[in-house]
Each structure stands twice: as C-alpha cells, then as structure tokens.
C-alpha positions in Angstrom: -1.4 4.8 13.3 -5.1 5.4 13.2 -8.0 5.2 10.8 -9.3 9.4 10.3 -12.7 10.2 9.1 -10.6 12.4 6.5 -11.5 12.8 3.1 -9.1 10.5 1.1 -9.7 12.5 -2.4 -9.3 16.0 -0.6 -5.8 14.7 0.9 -4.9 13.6 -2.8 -6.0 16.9 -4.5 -3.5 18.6 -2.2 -1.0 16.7 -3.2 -1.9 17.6 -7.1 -4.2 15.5 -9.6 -1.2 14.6 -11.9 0.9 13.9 -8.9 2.6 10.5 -8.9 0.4 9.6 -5.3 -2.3 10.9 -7.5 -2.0 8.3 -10.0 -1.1 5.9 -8.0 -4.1 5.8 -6.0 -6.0 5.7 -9.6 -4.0 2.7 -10.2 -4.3 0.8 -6.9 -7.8 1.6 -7.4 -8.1 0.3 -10.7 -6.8 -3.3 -8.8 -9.0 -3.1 -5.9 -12.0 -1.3 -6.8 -14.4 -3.1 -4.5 -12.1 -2.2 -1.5 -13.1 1.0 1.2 -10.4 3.6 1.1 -9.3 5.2 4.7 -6.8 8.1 5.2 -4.6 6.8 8.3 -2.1 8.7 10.1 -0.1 8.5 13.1 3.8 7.7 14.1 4.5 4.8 11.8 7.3 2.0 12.1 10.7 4.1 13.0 9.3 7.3 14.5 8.1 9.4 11.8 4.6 11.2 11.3 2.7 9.9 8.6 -0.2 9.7 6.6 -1.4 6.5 4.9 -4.4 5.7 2.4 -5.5 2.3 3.3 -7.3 0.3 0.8 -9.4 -2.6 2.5 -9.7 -3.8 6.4 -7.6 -6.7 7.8 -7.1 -8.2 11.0 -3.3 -9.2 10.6 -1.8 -10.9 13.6 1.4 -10.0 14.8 4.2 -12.5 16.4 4.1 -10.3 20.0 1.5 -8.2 20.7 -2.6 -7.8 20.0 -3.6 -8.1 16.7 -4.0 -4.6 14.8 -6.6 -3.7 12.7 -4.9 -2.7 9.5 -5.3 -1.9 5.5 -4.5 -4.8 2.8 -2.6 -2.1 1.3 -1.1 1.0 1.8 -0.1 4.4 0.0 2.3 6.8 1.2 4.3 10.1 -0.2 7.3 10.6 1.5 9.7 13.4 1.0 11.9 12.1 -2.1 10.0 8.3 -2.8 6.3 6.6 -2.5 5.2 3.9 -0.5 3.2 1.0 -1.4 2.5 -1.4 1.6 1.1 -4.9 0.4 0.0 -6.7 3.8 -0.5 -10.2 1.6 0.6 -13.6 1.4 0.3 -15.8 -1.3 2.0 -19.4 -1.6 3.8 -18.6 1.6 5.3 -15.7 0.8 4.7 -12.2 0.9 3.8 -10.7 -2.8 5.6 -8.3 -2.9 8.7 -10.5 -3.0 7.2 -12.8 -6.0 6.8 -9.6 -8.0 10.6 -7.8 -7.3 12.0 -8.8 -10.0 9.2 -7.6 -12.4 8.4 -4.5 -10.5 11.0 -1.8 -12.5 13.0 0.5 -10.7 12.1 -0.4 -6.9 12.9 -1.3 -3.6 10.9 -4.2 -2.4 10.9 -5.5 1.3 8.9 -8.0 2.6 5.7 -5.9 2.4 6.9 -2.6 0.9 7.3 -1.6 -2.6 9.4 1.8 -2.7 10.1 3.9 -5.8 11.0 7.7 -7.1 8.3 7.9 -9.5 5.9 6.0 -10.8 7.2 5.8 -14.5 9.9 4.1 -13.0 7.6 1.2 -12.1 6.0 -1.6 -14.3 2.5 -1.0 -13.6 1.3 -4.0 -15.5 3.1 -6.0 -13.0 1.5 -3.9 -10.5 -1.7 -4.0 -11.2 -1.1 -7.8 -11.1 0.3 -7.6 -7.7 -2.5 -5.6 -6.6 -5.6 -7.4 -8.0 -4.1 -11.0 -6.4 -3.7 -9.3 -3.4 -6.9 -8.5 -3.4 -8.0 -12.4 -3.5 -6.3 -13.0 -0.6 -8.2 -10.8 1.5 -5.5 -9.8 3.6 -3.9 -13.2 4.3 -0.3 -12.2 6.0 0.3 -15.1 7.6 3.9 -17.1 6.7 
C-alpha cells in the first residue's frame, strides 16, 4: 500500500454523499478532527487491490521486517462490508478488542472493525473508540 496525492473528498463523492463510507468518514472525522486524511491504495494484506483513507501518520513497527509508515486509522468499502482499521493500543491491548462487545453488529479483530452498514453499529461507542485512539497517537505496540 501507498500514500496517493488523491483527493480524499472526490474518492468519497464517488462513492455517494449519503453513502455509508460517506458517513463514516464524517464520523471518524468527527473523532479525529485534528488528524491529516490520505487516500492509500495498493495490494493490501491477502492479495487484493484496495483503497484506504488513512487518518493520521504512524511509524508502527512490525515483529519482522522494516517499520512501515502507516495511518492510525483506516477506512475501507469493500464489495458487501466496510472496513475500519484502528492501529492503537491502549492498556496493552488493541482497542478495538476493549470496544467488541459494545460495538453492535460487527466483526472485530485485533485491529479491524468490520460491519454491513453503519446503522448496524453503535456509533457512540465508536466515536469513543476513535477519539481514545486518537490519544494514543498511534501506540501499537503489545
């Protein structure tokens, strides 16, 4: 994956306004309003062509290779779901996990929230997700 010079708000208007990655991004930026927004794309973990809106610029280490520059967080449509990447660790673990159980109708992995729609999603808890990942300025370690 790489960082584009792309306009992020033209990427979104193709998508729709009302769209759920629409909204979304409103909400995420709601959260995070001090942090840069990038439009990435590239082959992304398992194969596939993607694009990504990053929100913020990390340095996060991995356990075998360089360290990648990266995005705190991370917004993606896919076909049938959208993808939330939260690159941030609070009290050890990643936040996503803390949050799973309040997060509605979603998948959550270490660092991904995945849903259908956003309705399905409790974006209070969200938001609160989002704005203490924010504080921790991209900690992923742990």
């Amino acid at each position: 994956m790489e960082r584009t010079t792309e306009d992020v708000d033209a990427f979104l208007e193709a998508r729709g306004p009302t769209s759920d990655l629409a909204r979304t991004d409103a909400l995420v930026r709601a959260a995070l309003p001090d942090l840069s927004r990038t439009l990435w794309r590239g082959v992304f973990w398992g194969g596939t062509e993607q694009a990504i809106v990053g929100y913020g610029d990390i340095v996060q280490s991995r356990p075998r290779g360089p360290d990648v520059e990266w995005f705190l967080v991370g917004l993606a449509g896919q076909k049938r779901h959208l993808s939330l990447y939260v690159n941030a660790v609070d009290d050890g673990a990643y936040l996503t996990r803390q949050y799973a159980d309040r997060l509605g109708r979603a998948r959550v992995g270490a660092a991904a929230i995945t849903f259908s729609r956003l309705d399905d999603v409790d974006t209070a808890a969200l938001h609160e997700l989002l704005v203490r990942a924010g504080r921790t300025l991209g900690d992923t370690s742990g």
